[in-house]
Phi, psi and omega in degrees: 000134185284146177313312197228156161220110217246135199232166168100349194295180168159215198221139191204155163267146199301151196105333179268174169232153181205160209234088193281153165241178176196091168292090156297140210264070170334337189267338172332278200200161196294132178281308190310331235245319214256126148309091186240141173285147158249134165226169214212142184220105148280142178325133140090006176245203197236165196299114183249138148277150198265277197198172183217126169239163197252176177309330205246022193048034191259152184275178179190151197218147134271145213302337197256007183228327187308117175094006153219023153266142342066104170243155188219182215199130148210090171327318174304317176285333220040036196223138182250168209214148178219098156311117183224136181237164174074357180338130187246156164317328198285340193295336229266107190201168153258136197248140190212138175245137199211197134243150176307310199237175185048042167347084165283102159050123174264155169296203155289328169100200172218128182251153197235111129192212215246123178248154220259000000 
């Protein structure tokens, strides 16, 4: 069973938003418990981290999405959310969710992206 599964991707003009969810596999591992990441992979780069929220809802941005990204949590759902506003083309990737340390199996991702 795959870990994660990541949903919300699409085509948007820059300037717009969309909205990823990344649906955790309950049988994994404690979702709650747990520190989960969105990462971003573009043609022809290596695989970036996005942003991170912690068991305790604390956030953490990379320097190119801080203020126009939002990641959130529901534990209840098992699932984490990536707001994204402001979309720029360079934002234009496929997006994954994962945890930061004790890596599991990546998904499909979702792909996102920004036309100009």
């Amino acid at each position: 069973q795959v870990p994660f599964v990541e949903s919300g991707g699409g085509l948007v003009q820059a300037g717009g938003s969309l909205r990823l969810s990344c649906v955790a596999s309950g049988s994994t591992f404690t979702f709650s418990s747990n520190t989960i990441g969105w990462y971003r992979q573009a043609p022809g780069k290596q695989r970036e981290w996005v942003a991170s929220i912690s068991s305790y809802s604390t956030t953490g941005y990379a320097a190119s999405v801080k203020g126009r990204f939002t990641i959130s949590r529901d534990n209840a759902k098992n699932t984490v959310y990536l707001q994204m506003n402001s979309l720029k083309p360079d934002d234009t990737a496929v997006y994954y969710c994962n945890r930061p340390t004790a890596t599991l199996s990546w998904g499909q991702g979702t792909q996102v992206t920004v036309s100009s």
